[in-house]
N, C-alpha and C positions, 0 to 999 in steps of 0.2 A: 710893053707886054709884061705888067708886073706879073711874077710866081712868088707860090712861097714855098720855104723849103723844111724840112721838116729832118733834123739829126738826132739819133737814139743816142746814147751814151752809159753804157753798161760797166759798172763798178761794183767793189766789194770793200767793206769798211770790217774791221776785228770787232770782236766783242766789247774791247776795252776802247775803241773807238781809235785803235791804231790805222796806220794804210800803210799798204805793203809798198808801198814807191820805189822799191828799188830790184822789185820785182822786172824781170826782160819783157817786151813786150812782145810775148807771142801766139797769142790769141785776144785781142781785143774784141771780138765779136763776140764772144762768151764774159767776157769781165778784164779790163784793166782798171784800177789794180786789182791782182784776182782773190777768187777765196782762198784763204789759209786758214785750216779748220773751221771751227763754227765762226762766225759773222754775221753781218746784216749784206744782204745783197739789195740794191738799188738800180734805178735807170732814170736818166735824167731824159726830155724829150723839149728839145728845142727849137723854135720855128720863127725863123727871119723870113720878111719878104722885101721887093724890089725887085728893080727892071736886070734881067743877067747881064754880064757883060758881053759886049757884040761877038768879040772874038775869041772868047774862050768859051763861051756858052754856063762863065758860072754866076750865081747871083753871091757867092760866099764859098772859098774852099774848106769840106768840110774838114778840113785837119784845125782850121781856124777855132771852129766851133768846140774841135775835140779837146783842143788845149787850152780855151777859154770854161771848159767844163771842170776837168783837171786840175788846173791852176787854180782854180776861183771857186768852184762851186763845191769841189769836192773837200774843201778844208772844210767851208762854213757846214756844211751837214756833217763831218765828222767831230767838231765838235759840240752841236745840238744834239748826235746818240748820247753824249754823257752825260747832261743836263737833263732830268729827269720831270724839267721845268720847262722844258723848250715848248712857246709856244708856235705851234704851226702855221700862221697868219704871215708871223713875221718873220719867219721861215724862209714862207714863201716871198716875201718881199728882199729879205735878203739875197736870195739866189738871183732873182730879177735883176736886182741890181748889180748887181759882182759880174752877170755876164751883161747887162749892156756899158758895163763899162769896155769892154772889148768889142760886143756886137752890136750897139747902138749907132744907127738909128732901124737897123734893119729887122732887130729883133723884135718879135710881135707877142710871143707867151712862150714860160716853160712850165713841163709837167713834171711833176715828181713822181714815179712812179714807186709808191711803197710798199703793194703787194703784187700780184698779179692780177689782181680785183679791183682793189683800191688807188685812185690818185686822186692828187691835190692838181690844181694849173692856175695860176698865174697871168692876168692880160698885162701888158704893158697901155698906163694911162687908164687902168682899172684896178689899181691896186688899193683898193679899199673892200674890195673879196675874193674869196676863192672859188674855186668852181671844185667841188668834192663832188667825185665818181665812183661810183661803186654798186659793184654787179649780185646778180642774185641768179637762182633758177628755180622755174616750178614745171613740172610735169600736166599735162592736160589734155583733152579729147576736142577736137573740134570737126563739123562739117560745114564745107560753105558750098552756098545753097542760096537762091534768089527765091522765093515764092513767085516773086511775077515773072521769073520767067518759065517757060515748059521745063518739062524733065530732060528733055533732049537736049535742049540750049542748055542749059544747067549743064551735062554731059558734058557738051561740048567746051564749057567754058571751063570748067575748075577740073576736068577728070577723074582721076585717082580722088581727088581730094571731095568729091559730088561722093563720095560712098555712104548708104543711108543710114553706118553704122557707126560713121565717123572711124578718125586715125586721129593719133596721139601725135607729141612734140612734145621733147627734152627743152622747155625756154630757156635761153639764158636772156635775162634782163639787167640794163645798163641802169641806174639813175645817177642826176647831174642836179647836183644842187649848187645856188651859188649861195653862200655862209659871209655875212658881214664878218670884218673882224672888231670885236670889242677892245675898249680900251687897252688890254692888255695885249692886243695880238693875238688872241686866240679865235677860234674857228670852234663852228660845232663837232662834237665829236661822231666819230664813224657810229658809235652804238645807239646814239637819237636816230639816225636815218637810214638803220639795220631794223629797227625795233618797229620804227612806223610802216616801214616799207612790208615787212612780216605781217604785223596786222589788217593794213588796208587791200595790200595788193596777195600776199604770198596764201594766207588763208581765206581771201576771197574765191582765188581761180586754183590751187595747185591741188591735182587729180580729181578735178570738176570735166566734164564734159560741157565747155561752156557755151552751143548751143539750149541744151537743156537741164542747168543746174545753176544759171546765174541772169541774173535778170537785166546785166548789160547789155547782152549778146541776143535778149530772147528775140530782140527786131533789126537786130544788125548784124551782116554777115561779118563772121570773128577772124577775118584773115588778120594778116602780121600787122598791117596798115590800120585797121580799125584797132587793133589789143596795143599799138602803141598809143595811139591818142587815149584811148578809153581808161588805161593806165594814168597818165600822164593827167589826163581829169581829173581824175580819182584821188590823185597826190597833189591837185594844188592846194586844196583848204588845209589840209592835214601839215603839210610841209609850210604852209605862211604860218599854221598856228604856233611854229616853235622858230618862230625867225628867219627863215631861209624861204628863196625864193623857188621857184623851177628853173633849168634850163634847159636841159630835155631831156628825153628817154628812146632809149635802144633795144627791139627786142629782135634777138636770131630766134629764128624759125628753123633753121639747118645753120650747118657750120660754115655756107655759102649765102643764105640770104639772111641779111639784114635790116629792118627798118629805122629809121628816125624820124623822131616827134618835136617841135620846137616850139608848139604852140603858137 
């Protein structure tokens, strides 16, 4: 019964790329080691799999995980904040490897988390790219609405949402690029895939009613389901044309539903 398991790891680096280590540890669920005045706040996101063990029920104790982050991972990023050269490829291969030196063979990917928007992640046995994430939102009007079906069926199928004046949604949208790394280690930057994503996706739909102001929609019902594919379309030419691939895309529709595209 393999699982996988999945360890956040929430720290704070100084500005001069100090770590507080001798800080007590008493709240690690907010940050060990923690903020002391301004810094860079970070979260590492590590995910082992295999079979648990029978009698303890664990595949990995996560204190394992915590002090293979700590020990290992937390050096090599604190001193990549000082190097103003650091590229982020090999970054990411670094971290990889520093923890499967402790969690190998279990370890599968880790994530860097560097904003609360943005991460980088790491496969293990695909380290020749990164998988770059990073979120967006646009505001828009939709009704869903079958033509072939009656008005009543319609009623009955979408409700609220069948209203003939349409309702709004706050999107927030996820993209997942995977970025070769070039010779040097480096990875596409966040502002190529801020900038396309603006242009094809952000001023196409945001505060469009896009039943009747965009020409994706005008024969497809625009639920979460169809705006994530129809997205994800939209950005494959746009995204091969500057080197990076697709991997997929995320859009909440509420702060409870979520869809994924994978193509």
């Amino acid at each position: 019964m393999p699982v996988e398991l999945t360890r956040t790891v929430r720290f704070a680096i100084g500005a001069d790329g100090s770590v507080a280590d001798d800080a007590p540890v008493n709240n690690s669920f907010a940050a060990w080691p923690p903020m002391r005045g301004l810094g860079r706040y970070y979260e590492i996101h590590v995910t082992c799999t295999g079979e648990p063990d029978p009698r303890t029920g664990y595949l990995l104790n996560i204190k394992a995980i915590d002090q293979a982050v700590r020990q290992r991972a937390l050096g090599v990023i604190a001193e990549a904040t000082t190097d103003p050269a650091t590229a982020l490829g090999s970054l990411m291969q670094q971290l990889l490897r520093s923890l499967a030196d402790h969690l190998d063979p279990s370890i599968i990917n880790v994530t860097l988390q560097l904003t609360p928007t943005y991460a980088l992640q790491m496969e293990a046995g695909q380290m020749d790219h990164v998988l770059v994430s990073q979120q967006y939102e646009f505001s828009a009007a939709h009704r869903l609405h079958v033509p072939s079906l009656s008005d009543e069926q319609n009623r009955q199928t979408f409700g609220k949402c069948n209203n003939p004046s349409g309702h709004g949604h706050n999107y927030r949208l996820e993209v997942t690029v995977r970025s070769p790394l070039d010779t040097s280690g480096r990875i596409a930057s966040v502002e190529q895939i801020d900038e396309l994503v603006d242009r094809v996706i952000t001023e196409r739909f945001d505060h469009k009613h896009l039943n009747r102001d965009t020409e994706e929609f005008a024969d497809i019902n625009p639920s979460v389901e169809h705006i994530a594919k129809v997205i994800y379309d939209l950005l494959i030419e746009p995204v091969a044309a500057i080197g990076l691939s697709m991997a997929c895309v995320r859009v909440w529709e509420t702060g409870k539903t979520v869809c994924t595209y994978r193509g």
